[in-house]
N, C-alpha and C positions, 0 to 999 in steps of 0.2 A: 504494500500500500504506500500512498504518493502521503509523504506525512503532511505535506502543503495545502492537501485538498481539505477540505469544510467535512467533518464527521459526517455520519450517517443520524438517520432519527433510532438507529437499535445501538449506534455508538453513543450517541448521547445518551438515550436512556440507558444504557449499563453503566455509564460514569454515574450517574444518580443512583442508581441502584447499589453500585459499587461503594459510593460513599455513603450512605445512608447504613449500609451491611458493616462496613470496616469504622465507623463515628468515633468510636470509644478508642479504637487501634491510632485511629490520625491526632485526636484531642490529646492522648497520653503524650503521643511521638511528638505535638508540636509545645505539650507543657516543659518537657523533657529539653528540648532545644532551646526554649526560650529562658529557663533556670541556667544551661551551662552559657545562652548570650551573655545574662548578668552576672556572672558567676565573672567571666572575661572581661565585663564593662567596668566593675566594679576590685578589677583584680588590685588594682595598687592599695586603695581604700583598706580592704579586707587584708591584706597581707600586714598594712601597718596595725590594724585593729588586733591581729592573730602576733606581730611584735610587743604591743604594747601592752597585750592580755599575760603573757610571757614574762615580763621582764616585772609587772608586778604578780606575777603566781597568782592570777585570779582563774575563777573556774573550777566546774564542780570535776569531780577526778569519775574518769570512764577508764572502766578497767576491760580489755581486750581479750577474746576468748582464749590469746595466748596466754594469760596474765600479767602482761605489761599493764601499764597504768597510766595513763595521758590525762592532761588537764584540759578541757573542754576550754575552748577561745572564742571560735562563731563559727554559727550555724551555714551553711549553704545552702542546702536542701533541706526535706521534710526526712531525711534518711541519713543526711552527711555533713561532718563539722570539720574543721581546723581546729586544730588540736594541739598540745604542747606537753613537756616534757625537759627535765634538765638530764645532762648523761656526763661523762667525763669528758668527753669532745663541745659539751659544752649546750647552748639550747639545740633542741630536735623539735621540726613540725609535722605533722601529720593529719592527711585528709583521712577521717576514719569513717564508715560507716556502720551504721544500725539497721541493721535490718527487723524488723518485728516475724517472730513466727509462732506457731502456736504454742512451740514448747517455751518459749521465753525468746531472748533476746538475740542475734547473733552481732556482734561486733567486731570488726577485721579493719588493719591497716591499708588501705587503698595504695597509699603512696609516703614516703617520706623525705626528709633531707632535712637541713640547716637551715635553707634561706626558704621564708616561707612563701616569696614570688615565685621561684621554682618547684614549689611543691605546688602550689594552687596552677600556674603554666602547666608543667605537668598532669595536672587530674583535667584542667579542659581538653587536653590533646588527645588524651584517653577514653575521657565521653563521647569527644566526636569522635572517636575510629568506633566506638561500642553504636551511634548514632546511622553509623556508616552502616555496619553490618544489621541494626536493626533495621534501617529503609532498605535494603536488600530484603529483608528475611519478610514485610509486609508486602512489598511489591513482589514477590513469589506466591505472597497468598493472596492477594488481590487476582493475579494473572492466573492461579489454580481455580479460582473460583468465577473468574468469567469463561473459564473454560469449560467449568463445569454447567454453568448456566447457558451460556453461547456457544455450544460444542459448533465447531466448524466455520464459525462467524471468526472473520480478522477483530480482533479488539486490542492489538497493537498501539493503537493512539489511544485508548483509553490506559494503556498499561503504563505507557508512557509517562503520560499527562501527572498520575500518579506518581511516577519517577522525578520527572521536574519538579512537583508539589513539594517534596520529602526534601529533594535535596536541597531547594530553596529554602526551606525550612531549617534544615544544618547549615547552608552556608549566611544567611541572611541575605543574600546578593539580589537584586530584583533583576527577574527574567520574562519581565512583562512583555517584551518583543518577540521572547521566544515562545512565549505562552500563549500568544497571538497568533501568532503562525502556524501553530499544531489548530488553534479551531476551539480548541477548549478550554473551556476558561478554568482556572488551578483555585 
């Protein structure tokens, strides 16, 4: 298919059906992008705030399912904080996460180091590669499931169109020209 040409009325409608079925999958995947945006807009702020929580020992003490022991700094997510700790090398940062499950709590070291710009640098490069392969892993099930509903129907621009959506969504970049030109709108 000519991706230039104006969708079809069963392309369009499967893009709506398509979203409509996938809502919950796209709203996570674009809350998800938008926490590591400000996560990055807000990197120097946060790194000084995760310094200065440090240097006066503030924070309640989160103990790690290794048993290490970090001082809570700030928050980033509803799952993940900047975190602190002194050691003989001197202050350590770390992004830790909580995860909730039913048997209790699990809490693991994401990332660490010294300088706490490069640990917060670090944990955004690593959401968006996690960000990366999650738009992968949705655009597989978006394209399994027109496939399954449109058997034999091209829905190639609709699989797309979703592809643009996602990755626009990870990169923040506006691909309004490109989004034009497939026919459907993102």
């Amino acid at each position: 298919m000519n991706y230039y040409e104006k969708p079809t009325a069963l392309q369009e409608q499967a893009y709506t059906e398509a979203k409509q079925h996938f809502a919950e999958h796209l709203k996570q995947f674009k809350a998800n992008c938008d926490a590591i945006h400000n996560i990055e807009s807000n990197l120097p702020a946060t790194a000084n705030d995760a310094f200065r929580a440090a240097l006066q020992s503030s924070g309640h003490i989160i103990q790690i399912d290794d048993g290490t022991q970090w001082q809570h700094a700030v928050d980033l997510t509803k799952i993940t904080a900047v975190c602190h700790r002194r050691t003989s090398g001197g202050l350590e940062f770390a992004v830790v996460e909580s995860l909730p499950l039913k048997s209790g709590e699990m809490k693991d070291v994401l990332n660490s180091g010294h300088d706490p710009s490069e640990v917060l640098q670090t944990f955004a490069r690593d959401q968006r590669q996690i960000l990366s392969l999650w738009k992968n892993d949705v655009t597989a099930q978006i394209r399994e499931h027109l496939e399954e509903k449109h058997p034999h129907q091209d829905m190639s621009i609709v699989v797309e169109s979703f592809e643009i959506k996602l990755a626009r969504d990870i990169s923040r970049r506006e691909t309004l020209a490109q989004n034009h030109s497939r026919g459907i709108r993102v």
